[in-house]
N, C-alpha and C positions, 0 to 999 in steps of 0.2 A: 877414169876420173869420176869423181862424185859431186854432184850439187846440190846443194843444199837450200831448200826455201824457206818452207814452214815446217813449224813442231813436231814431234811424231815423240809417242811414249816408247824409247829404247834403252837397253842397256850398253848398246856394240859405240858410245863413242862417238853415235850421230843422230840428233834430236832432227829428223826429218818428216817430212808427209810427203812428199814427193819430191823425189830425188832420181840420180842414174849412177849406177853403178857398171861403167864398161860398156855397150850398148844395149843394155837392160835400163826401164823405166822402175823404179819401185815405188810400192803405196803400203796396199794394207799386213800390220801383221798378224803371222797365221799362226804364230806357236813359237818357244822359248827350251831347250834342249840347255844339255852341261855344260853345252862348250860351242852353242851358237843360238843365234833367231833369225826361224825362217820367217820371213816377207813374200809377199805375193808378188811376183816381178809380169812385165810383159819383154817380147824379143820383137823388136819391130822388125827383124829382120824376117824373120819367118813368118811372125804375125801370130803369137804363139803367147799364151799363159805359161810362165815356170815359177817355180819356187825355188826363191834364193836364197840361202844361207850363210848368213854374215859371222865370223869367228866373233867372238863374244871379247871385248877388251877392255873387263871392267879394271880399275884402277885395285891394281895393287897384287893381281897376280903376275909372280915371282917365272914360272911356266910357259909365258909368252913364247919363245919359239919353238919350246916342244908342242905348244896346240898347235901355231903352224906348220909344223910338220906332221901335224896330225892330222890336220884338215888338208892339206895337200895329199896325205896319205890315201883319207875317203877316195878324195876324186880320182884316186890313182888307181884304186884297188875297184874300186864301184864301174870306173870310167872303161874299164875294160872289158866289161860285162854287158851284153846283149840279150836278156831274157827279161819273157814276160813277165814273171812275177819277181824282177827285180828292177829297184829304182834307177831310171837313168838319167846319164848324168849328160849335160849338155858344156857345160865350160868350167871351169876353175882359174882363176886369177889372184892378184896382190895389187890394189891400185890404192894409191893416196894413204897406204899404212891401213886399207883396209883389206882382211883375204876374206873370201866369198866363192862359193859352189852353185851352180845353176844348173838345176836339175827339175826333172820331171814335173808338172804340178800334178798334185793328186785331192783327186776330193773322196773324202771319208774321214774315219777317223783312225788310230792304231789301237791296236790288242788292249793295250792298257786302260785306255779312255774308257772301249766298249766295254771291257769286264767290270770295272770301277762301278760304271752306269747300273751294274745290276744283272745286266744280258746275260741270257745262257743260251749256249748253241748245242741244237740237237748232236747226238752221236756222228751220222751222216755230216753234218757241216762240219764237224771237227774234225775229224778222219779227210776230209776233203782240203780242206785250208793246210792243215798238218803237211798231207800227200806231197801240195804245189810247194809247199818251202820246202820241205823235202829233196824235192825235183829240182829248184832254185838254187839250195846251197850245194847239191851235187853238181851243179853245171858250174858254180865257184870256184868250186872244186878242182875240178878239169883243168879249170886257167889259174890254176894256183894260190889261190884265193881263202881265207882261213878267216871269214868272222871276229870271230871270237866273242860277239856281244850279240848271240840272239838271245833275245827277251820280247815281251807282248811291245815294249814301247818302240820296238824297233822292227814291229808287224806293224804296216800300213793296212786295214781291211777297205775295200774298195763299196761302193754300196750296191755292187752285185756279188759280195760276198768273195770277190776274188783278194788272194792277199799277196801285198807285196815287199820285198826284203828289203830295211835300208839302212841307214848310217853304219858307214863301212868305217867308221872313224879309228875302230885300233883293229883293222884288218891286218895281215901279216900275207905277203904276197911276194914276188920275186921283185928286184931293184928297188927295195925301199929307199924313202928319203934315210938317209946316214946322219947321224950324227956328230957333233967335234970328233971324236975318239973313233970316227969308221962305223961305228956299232949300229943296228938297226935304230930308228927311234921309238920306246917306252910311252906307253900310257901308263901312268900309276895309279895304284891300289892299295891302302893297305901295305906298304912301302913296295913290293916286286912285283904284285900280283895283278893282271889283269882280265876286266870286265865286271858284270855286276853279282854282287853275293849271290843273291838268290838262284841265279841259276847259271853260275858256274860249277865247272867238271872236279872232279877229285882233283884234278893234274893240276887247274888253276889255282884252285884251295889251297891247294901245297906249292905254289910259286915256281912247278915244273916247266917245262916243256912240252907245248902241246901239237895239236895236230889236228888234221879236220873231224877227227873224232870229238874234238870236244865241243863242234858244232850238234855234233848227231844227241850230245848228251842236255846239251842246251837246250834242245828242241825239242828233247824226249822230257824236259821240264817244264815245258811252255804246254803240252798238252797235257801232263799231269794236271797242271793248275788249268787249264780248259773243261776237264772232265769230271774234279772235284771241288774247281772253286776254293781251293787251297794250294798253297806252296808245300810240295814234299818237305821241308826245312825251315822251320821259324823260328826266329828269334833276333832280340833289338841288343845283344852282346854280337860285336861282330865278330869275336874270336871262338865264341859259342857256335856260331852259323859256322865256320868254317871247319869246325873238327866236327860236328855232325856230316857237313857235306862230305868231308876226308873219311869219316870212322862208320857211318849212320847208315842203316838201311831204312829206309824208308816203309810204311803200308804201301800195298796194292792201291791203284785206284779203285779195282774190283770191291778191294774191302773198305775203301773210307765212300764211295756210293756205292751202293747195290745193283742202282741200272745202270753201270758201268760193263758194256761185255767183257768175257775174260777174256776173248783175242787182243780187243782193242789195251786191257790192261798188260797182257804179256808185252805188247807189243813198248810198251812206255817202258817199261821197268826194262827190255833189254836195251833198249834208249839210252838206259841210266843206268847202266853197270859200273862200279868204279872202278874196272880193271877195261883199259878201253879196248882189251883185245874179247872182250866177252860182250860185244855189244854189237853193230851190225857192222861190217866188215866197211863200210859206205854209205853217207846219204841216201843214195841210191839205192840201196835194198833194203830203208826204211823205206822208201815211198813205195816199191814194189810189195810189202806187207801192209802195207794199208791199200793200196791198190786191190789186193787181191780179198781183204777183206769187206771192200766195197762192191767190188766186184759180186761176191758173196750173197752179198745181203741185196742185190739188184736181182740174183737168179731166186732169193729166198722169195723175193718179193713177187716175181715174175711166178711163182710157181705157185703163191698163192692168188695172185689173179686169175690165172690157169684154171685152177682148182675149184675156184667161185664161179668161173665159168662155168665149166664141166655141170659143179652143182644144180647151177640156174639151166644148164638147159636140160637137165636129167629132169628137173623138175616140173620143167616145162611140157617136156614129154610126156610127165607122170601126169601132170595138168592134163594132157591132152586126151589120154589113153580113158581119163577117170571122166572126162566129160564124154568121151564114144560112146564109153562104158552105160553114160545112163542114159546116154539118148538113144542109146538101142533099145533099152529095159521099157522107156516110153514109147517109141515107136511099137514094142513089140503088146504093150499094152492096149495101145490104139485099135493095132491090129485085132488081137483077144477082143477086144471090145464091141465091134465091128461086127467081127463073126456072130458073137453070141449075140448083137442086139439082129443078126438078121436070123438065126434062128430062132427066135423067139417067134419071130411075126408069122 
């Protein structure tokens, strides 16, 4: 049930500033997505901040129950998921003709924002944030689970730098909501195709059939544009974007920055091979190649503190040997001195 008081600037349908949605209190809003706006809810039951997400029902989309089923979908494909660096989900409902997801609250920003803002993140934080979604949509994976819309705006970055996977919204999983006709239910694109230009798979490009590879190639695209601050793919013709992503090979990130490592850049481009059998067999052993070259670059590091040690105490030595050295030369002056002033006398 929802009540309604005073004012609130929305688009879902309800002019509120505080209201309840189910036994969620809701107030402020925290952001405005395709096909919903999240609000900052409380759970008096637990006593708990979440962020709630109301389906969007502006007047005159024709779509209305494919979004609901696609917002039922999120919470269905999200809701079965148990990891850290994936968003979770706490309830999903339809009350008063309005549908709504109650999930995690998070404070920070997404990929998108922070890149937007100008931000560049070292090698090491990228290679790191990369690893954990990596790790994330492989554990998707497992439980059946198929994205299909990783992009920076659907990276939540937490402001310990940890990041987290969300809007499951045209996920593809076992027991989808069906449609009239039995069929799974469609998010559209471009009439067949789903998720967003930029960094969707050859397979999507082309209105195929895909698979959890076309996560691995999504995300080998999200750190291309991490690295070089560019989209491997540009262009404002959307039928141009599309036979590039289909036809196109792209630069190295190696060659569009220079302080790009070549590991780090092999590692993207086989991310992003258009033949999904030429790419990593698995999530999973994307995050194990950047693991290992993290790994890497910890024993590089380690070995150069090592080495600056060694240096500093050799030198120290050498310090110590060079100061013996002269205070012998002076003592033994002393002594010279000594003698011949007593033989003198």
């Amino acid at each position: 049930m929802i009540m309604n008081t005073n004012p609130l600037n929305s688009n879902n349908g309800i002019t509120v500033s505080t209201r309840r949605i189910g036994r969620f209190s809701i107030t402020d809003k925290l952001g405005k997505g395709s096909n919903g706006t999240v609000f900052l809810g409380h759970d008096p039951v637990i006593d708990r901040d979440v962020a709630i997400k109301i389906l969007s029902t502006t007047v005159g989309i024709a779509d209305k129950k494919q979004r609901e089923q696609q917002f039922i979908n999120e919470a269905r494909a999200a809701g079965r998921l148990s990891h850290p660096n994936i968003v979770t989900i706490y309830d999903a409902s339809s009350e008063g003709g309005t549908t709504f997801i109650a999930m995690e609250f998070l404070q920070g920003k997404d990929l998108r924002e922070i890149m937007a803002s100008g931000k560049r993140f070292d090698i090491i934080e990228i290679a790191n944030i990369i690893s954990k979604i990596a790790e994330a949509l492989a554990y998707a994976h497992d439980h059946g689970v198929i994205h299909r819309d990783i992009k920076p705006a659907n990276i939540f970055i937490l402001p310990n730098n940890q990041p987290k996977v969300v809007d499951f919204g045209i996920a593809r999983m076992p027991n989808r909501v069906l449609d009239d006709n039995g069929q799974p239910a469609k998010t559209l694109f471009n009439n067949n195709i789903l998720g967003t230009p930029n960094y969707m798979s050859r397979e999507q490009a082309m209105g195929q059939q895909v698979n959890a590879l076309t996560d691995v190639y999504s995300l080998g695209v999200v750190m291309y544009e991490m690295l070089t601050q560019q989209k491997p793919f540009q262009s404002h013709d959307i039928d141009n974007l599309l036979h590039q992503i289909a036809h196109k090979i792209p630069k190295s990130p190696s060659k569009v920055s220079p302080n790009v490592p070549e590991k780090l850049s092999y590692i993207v481009m086989k991310a992003m091979q258009k033949d999904p059998v030429a790419r990593y067999k698995n999530a999973d052993e994307m995050a194990q190649a950047l693991q290992k070259f993290l790994m890497r670059d910890k024993r590089l590091k380690q070995r150069r503190v090592e080495a600056s040690q060694a240096h500093n105490i050799e030198s120290s030595v050498s310090s110590e040997k060079s100061t013996l050295f002269w205070l012998s030369c002076v003592a033994l002056l002393i002594v010279i001195g000594v003698v011949l002033s007593s033989m003198m006398r």
